[in-house]
LUMPA-238030 format. One line per field, with one value per residue (C-alpha): residue number from 1; residue in one letter; y, x, z. Coordinates in Angstrom, 1 decimal. Example, Ala and Ser with C-alpha at 12.3 -4.5 7.8 and 13.67 -1.06 7.14 Angstrom:
// LUMPA-238030
resi <- 1  2
resn <- a  s
Y <- -4.5  -1.1
X <- 12.3  13.7
Z <- 7.8  7.1
***
This chain:
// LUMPA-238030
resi <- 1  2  3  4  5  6  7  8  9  10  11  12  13  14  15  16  17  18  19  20  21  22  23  24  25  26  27  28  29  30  31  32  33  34  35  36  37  38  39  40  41  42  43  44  45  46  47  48  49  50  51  52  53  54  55  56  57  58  59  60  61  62  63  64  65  66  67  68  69  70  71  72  73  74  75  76  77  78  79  80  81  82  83  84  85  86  87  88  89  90  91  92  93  94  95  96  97  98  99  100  101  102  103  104  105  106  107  108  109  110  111  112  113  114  115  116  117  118  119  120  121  122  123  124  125  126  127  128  129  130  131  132  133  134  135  136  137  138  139  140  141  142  143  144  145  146  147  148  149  150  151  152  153  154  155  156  157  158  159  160  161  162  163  164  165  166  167  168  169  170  171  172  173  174  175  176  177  178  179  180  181  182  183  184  185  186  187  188  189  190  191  192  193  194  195  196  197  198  199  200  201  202  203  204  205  206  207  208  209  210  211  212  213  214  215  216  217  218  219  220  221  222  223  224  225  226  227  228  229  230  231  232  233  234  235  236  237  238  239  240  241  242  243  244  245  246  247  248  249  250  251  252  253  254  255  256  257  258  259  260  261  262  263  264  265  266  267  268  269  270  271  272  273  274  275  276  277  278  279  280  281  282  283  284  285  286  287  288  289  290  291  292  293  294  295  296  297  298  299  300  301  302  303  304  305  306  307  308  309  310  311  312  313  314  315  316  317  318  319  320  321  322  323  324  325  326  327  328  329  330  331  332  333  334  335  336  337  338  339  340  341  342  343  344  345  346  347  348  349  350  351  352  353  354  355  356  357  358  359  360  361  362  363  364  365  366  367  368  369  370  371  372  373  374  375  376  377  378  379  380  381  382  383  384  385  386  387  388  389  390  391  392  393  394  395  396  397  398  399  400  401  402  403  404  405  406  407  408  409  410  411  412  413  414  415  416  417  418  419  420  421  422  423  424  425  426  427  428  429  430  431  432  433  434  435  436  437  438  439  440  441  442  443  444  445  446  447  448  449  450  451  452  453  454  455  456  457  458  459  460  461  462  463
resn <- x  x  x  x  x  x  x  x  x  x  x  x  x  x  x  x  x  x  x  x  x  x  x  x  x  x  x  x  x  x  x  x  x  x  x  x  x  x  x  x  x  x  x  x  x  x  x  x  x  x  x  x  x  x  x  x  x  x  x  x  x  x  x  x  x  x  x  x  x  x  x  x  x  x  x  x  x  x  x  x  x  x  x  x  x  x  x  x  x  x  x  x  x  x  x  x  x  x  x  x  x  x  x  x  x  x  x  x  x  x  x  x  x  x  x  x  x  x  x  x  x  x  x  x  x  x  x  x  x  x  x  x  x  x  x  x  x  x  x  x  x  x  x  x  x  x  x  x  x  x  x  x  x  x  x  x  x  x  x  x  x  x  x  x  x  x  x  x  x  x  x  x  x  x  x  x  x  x  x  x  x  x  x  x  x  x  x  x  x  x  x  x  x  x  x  x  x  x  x  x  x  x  x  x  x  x  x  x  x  x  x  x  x  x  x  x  x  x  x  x  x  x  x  x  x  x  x  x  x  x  x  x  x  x  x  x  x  x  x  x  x  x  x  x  x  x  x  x  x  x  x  x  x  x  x  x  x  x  x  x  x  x  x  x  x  x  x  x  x  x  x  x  x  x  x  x  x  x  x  x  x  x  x  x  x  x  x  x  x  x  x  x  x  x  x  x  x  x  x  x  x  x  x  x  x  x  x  x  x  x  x  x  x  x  x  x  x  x  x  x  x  x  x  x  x  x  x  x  x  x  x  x  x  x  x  x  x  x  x  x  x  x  x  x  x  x  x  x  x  x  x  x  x  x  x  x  x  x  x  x  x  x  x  x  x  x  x  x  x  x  x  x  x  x  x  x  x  x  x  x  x  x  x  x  x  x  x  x  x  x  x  x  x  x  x  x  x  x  x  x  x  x  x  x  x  x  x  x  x  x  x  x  x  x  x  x  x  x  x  x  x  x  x  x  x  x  x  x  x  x  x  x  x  x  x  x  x  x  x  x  x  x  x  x  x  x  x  x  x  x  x  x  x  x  x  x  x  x  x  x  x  x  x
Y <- 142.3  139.4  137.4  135.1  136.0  140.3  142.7  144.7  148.1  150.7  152.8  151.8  150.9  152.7  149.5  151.0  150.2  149.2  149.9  153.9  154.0  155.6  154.4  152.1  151.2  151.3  148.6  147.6  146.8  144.7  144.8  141.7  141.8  141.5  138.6  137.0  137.7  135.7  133.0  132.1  132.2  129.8  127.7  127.3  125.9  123.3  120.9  121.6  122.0  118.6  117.1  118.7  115.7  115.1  115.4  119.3  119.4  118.7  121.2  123.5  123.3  122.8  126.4  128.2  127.0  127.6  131.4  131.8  131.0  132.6  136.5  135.1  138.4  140.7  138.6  139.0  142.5  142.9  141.2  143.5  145.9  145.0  142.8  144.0  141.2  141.3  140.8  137.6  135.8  137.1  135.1  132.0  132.5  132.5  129.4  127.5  128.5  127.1  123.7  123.9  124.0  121.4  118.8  119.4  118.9  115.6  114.4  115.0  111.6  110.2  110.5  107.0  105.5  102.5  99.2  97.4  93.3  92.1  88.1  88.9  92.3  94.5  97.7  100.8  104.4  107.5  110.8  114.0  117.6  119.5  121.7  125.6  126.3  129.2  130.2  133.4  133.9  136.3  139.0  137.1  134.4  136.2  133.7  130.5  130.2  131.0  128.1  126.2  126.5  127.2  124.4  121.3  123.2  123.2  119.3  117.9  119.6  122.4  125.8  128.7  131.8  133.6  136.1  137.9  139.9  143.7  144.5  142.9  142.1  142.7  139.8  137.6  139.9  138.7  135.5  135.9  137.1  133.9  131.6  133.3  133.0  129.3  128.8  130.4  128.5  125.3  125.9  125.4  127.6  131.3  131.8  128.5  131.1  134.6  136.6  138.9  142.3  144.0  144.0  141.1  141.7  141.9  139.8  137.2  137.3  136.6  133.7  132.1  132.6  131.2  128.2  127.7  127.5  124.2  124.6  127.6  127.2  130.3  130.9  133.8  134.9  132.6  134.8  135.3  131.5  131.1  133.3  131.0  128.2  129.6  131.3  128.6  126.3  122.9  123.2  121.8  123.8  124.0  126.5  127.5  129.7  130.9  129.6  130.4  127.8  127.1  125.7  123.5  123.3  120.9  120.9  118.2  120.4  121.6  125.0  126.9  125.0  125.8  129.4  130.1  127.7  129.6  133.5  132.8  130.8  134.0  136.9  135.9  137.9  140.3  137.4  137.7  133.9  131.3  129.2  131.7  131.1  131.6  131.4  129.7  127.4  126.4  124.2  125.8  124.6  126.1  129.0  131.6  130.7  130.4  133.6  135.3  133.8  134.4  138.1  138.7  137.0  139.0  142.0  141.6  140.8  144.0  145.5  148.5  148.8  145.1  146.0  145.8  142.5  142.6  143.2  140.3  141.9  144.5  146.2  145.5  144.9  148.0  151.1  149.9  146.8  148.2  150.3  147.1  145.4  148.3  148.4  144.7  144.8  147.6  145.4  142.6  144.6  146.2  142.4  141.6  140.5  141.5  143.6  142.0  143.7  145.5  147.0  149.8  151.0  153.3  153.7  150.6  148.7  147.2  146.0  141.9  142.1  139.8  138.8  136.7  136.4  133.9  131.2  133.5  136.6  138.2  137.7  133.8  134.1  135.8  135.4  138.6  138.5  140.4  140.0  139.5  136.1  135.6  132.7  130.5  129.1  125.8  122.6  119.5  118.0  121.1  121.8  120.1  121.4  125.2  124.0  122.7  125.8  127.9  127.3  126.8  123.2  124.7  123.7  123.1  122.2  120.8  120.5  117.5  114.9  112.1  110.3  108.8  111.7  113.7  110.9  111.1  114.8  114.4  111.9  114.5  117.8  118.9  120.5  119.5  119.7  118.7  119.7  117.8  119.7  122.5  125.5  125.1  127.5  124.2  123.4  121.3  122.7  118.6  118.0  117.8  121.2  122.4  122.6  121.5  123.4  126.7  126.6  124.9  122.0  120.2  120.3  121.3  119.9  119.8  115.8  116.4  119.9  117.7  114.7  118.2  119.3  116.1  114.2  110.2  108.4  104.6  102.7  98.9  96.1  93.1  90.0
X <- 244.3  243.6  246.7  246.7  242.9  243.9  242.7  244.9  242.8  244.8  244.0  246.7  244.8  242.0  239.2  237.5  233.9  234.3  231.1  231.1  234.5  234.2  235.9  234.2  237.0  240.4  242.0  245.6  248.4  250.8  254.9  257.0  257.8  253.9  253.3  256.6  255.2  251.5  253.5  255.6  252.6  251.3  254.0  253.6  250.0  251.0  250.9  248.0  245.5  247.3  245.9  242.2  239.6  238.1  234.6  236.5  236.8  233.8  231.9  234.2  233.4  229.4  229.7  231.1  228.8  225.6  227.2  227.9  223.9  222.7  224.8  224.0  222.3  224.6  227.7  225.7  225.6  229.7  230.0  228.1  229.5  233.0  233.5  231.2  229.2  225.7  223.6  222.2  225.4  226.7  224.2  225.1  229.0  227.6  225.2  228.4  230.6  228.1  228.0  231.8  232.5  229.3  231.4  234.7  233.3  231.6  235.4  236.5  234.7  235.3  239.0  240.1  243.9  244.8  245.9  248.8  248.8  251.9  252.9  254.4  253.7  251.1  251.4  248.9  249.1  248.0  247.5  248.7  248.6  251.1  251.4  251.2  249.2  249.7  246.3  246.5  243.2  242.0  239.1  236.6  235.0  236.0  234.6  234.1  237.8  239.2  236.7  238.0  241.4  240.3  237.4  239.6  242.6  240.9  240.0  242.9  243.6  246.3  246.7  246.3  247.8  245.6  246.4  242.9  243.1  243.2  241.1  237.9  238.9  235.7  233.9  237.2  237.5  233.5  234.7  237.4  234.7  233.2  236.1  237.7  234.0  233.8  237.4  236.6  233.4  235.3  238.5  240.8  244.2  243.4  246.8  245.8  244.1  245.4  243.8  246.6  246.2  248.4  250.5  251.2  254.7  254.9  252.8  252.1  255.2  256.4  254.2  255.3  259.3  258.9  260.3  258.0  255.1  254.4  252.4  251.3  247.8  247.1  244.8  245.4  247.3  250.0  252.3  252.3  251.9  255.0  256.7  255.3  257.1  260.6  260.3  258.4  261.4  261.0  257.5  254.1  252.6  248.8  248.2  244.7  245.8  244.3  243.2  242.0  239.2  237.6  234.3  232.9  230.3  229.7  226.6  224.3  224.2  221.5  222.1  219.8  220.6  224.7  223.9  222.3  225.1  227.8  226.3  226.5  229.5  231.0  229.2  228.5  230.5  231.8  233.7  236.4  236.4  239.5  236.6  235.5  234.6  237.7  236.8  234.0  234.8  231.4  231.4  231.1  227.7  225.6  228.3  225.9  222.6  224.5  226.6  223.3  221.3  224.4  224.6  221.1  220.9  224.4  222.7  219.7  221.7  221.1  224.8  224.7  224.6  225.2  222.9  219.9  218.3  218.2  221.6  223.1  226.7  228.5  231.8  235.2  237.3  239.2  239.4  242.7  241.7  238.5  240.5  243.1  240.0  238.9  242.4  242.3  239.5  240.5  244.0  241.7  240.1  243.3  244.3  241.3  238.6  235.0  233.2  230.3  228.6  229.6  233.4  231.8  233.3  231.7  234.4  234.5  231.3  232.6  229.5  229.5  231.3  231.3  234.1  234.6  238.2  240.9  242.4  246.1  244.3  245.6  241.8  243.0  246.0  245.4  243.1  240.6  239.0  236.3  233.1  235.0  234.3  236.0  234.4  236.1  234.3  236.2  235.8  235.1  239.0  240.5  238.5  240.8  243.9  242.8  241.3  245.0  246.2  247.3  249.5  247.0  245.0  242.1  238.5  237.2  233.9  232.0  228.4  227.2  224.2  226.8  228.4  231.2  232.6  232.4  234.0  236.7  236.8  237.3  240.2  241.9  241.7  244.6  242.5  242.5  238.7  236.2  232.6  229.9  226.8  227.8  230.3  233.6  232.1  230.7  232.3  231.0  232.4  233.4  234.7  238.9  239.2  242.8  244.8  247.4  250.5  250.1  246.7  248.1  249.4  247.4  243.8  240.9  238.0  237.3  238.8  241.0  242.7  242.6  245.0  246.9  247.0  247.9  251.2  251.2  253.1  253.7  253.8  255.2  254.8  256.6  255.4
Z <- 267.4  269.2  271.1  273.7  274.4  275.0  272.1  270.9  269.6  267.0  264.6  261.7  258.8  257.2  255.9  252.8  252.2  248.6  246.8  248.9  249.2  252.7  255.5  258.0  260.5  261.3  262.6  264.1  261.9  263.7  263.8  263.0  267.2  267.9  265.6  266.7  270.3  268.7  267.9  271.0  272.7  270.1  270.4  274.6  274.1  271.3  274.0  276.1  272.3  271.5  274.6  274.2  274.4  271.5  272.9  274.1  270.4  269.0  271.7  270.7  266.8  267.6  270.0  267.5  264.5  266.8  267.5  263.8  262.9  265.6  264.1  260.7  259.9  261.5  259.9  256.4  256.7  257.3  254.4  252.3  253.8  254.2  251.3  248.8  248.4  247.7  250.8  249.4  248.2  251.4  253.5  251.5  252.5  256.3  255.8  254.5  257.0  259.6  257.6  257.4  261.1  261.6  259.3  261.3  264.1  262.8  261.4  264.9  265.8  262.4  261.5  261.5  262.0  260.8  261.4  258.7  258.2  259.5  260.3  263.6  265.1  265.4  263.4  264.2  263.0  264.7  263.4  265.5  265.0  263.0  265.8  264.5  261.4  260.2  258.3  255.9  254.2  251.1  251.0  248.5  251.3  254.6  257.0  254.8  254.0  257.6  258.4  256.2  257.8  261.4  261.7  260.6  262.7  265.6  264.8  264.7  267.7  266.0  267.3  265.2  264.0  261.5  259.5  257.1  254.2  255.3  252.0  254.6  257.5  259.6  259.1  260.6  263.3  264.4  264.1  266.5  269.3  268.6  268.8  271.8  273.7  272.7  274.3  277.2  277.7  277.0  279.0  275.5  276.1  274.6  273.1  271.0  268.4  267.2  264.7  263.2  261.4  259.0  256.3  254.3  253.9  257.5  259.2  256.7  255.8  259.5  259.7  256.9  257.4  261.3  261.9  265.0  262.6  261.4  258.7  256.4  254.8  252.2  249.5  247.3  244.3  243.0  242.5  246.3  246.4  244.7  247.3  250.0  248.8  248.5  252.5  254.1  254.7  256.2  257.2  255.2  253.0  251.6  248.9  247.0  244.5  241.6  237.9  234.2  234.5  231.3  230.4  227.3  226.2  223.7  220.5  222.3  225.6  227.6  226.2  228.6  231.5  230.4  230.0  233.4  234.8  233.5  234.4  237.7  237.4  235.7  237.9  241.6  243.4  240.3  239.6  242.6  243.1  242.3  240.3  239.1  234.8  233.0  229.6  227.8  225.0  222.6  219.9  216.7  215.8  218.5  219.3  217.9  219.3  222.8  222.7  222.1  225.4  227.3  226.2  226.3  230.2  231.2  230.5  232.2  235.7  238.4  239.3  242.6  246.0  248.0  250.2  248.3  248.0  244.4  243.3  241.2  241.1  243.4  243.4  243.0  246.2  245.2  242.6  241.6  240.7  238.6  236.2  236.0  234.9  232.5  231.1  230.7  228.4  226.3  225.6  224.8  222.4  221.2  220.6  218.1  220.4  219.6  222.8  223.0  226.2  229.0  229.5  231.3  234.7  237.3  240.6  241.7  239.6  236.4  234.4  233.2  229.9  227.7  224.6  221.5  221.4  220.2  222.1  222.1  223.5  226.9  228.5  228.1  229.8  232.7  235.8  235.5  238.9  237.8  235.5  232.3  230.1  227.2  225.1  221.8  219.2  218.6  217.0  219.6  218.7  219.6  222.9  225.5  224.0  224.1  228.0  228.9  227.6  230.8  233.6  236.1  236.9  239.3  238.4  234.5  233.4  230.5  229.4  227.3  227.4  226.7  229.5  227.9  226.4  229.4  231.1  228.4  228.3  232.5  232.1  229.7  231.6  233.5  236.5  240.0  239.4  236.7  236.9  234.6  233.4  235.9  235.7  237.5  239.9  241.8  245.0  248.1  251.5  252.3  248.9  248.2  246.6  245.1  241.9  240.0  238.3  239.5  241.1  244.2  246.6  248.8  249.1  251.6  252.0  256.0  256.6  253.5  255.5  258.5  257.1  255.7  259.2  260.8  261.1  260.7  263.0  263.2  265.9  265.5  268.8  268.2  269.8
***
């Protein structure tokens, strides 16, 4: 693909058009040697990207958020496209990538060091690049998640290897023209940015077992987290992985305001998103009246083509994973849960279903990513137990009118995240965003990735 500012243009890979199932390009899939090649290239301009100005920096960041905007539409249109996302949603993901390399390039001038109280000596500390960060990046938000690796990369004055999601890859590859035309404009080494195709197991997993990679930012699966961890070696680490995140909703809630808060918490983007709603826990006492808005509002939403401005809910990323999804729910079901709408698959579009299940049932357990909600009728006492119930800790959320005991709720949660009076969808581009247990180490968050992607030193004069 692109290394050391030379495209690299083969055919390996078919990229499938989810929602038509055609193919719509074929792109290279790289060998260990190539990557490994990426990489010592990489390695020669640690020094040079180190010493970039900061006002090279922040030129850099502004160029490449002004390009984004400008091939908003175009960019939009991959993403349908590509990623199956509905043209709408889809220009939302481009909007916030914009506003995510805007805000890193704002942090470039804001990132403070510090100075320590000491009797005798002055002590100072500076913050320095990592050196190679090597960013591997999942299908669901193509160019907002390499941004959020690449932007606050790029800040702290890294160099990158990046590594997208084969699954939709076209989107990253446009934003590769962009960032290789902002370093040429701006004189920054081009070898200081590499956008890898392939193979996971080969390139990513390259990347990751390198020891001239300093750092390894991923979002994905955590089982493929997990892996991470064990093959990194002594290098930093920064993983988004994935979650069950459950909402509550308690008796004295806005029950309208919850339900069209926790459809789209549940269906935007077919529910392919780490926050995605997990499960849904009501309160006994208003459980029936809000399973029946939520049903009756699920059903109403418009699933088909991405390109058509009013689809609410596309495909699938991939046929595999729809009839994983179908077989899913049939288990559920098999298990004792009550189908309450939806289960219906057609290729790659799995309609918003809806279940009443117990708290043991495998739709609990398991991250779906697709438009599956299971929901619990539970008493308020038992609420935080059946939440704290899974080994992930990404997002959770809860809907009450009372402060106090959504304050105590909050403290209770084990979730890296907890959203009041909105679904655990919610996330703010500058915000620290990550998990606990198995939903993560580290967090992002543009200045949050950039203390991630930047080394502390201390520096100590003594009078």
């Amino acid at each position: 693909m692109l290394i050391n500012g030379h495209w690299i243009d083969r055919k390996d890979i078919d990229v499938i058009n989810p929602y038509t199932l055609e193919v719509i390009e074929k792109i290279p899939s790289l060998n260990r040697e190539e990557v490994k090649t990426a990489i010592d290239i990489a390695e020669e301009c640690k020094d040079s990207m180190k010493n970039t100005s900061i006002s090279q920096r922040y030129k850099v960041l502004i160029g490449i958020a002004n390009k984004i905007k400008e091939n908003s539409e175009k960019l939009s249109k991959i993403l349908a496209i590509d990623a199956g996302k509905p043209i709408k949603q889809a220009r939302i993901e481009v909007k916030r990538s914009v506003e995510t390399f805007l805000s890193s390039a704002f942090y470039v001038k804001e990132l403070r060091d510090e100075v320590i109280p000491s009797d005798n000596r002055l002590i100072f500390t500076k913050r320095e690049p990592v050196g190679i960060v090597g960013a591997i990046t999942p299908f669901n938000f193509p160019i907002n998640l390499s941004a959020h690796k690449i932007a606050p990369a790029i800040a702290t004055g890294n160099v990158v290897v990046h590594h997208p999601s084969s699954k939709a890859p076209l989107a990253c590859i446009e934003l590769a023209k962009i960032i290789e035309e902002e370093f040429r404009k701006y004189n920054v080494p081009l070898g200081s940015y590499s956008l890898l195709t392939g193979l996971g197991e080969i390139v990513g997993d390259e990347i990751v077992k390198n020891d001239k990679v300093n750092m390894i930012s991923f979002t994905g699966s955590s089982k493929v987290g997990e892996g991470i961890t064990k093959k990194a070696g002594f290098k930093k680490i920064a993983l988004e992985l994935g979650g069950v995140n459950p909402n509550l909703v308690l008796k004295d809630a806005d029950l309208k305001k919850a339900v069209n808060s926790l459809i789209r918490g549940s269906f935007v983007y077919a529910g392919q998103i780490c926050i995605s709603v997990g499960k849904i826990v009501v309160e006994e006492s208003v459980a029936d009246k809000f399973i029946k808005m939520f049903v009756e509002k699920a059903k109403s939403l418009n699933v088909g083509d991405p390109l058509d401005e009013n689809t609410d809910m596309g495909p699938l990323i991939t046929l595999d994973h729809a009839k994983w999804a179908e077989n899913l729910v049939k288990r559920s079901v098999e298990e004792g849960s009550k189908l309450l709408c939806g289960g219906k698959r057609d290729k790659t579009l799995f309609y918003p279903t809806v279940l009443e299940v117990e708290p043991d049932n495998i739709i609990c357990k398991v991250e779906t990513f697709a438009p599956i909600v299971p929901i619990i009728r539970a008493k308020e006492e038992e609420m935080i137990e059946i939440a704290n119930d899974t080994q992930y800790g990404l997002h959770s959320a809860i809907f009450t009118k009372n402060l106090e005991k959504a304050l105590k709720f909050a403290e209770n949660l084990e979730f890296g995240g907890v959203i009041i009076n909105d679904s655990s969808l919610f996330r703010q581009d500058n915000m620290p965003f990550g998990g606990v247990k198995k939903s993560g180490i580290g967090r992002e968050g543009v200045k949050y990735a950039m203390e991630e992607m930047s080394n502390i030193k201390t520096i100590v004069i003594t009078h």
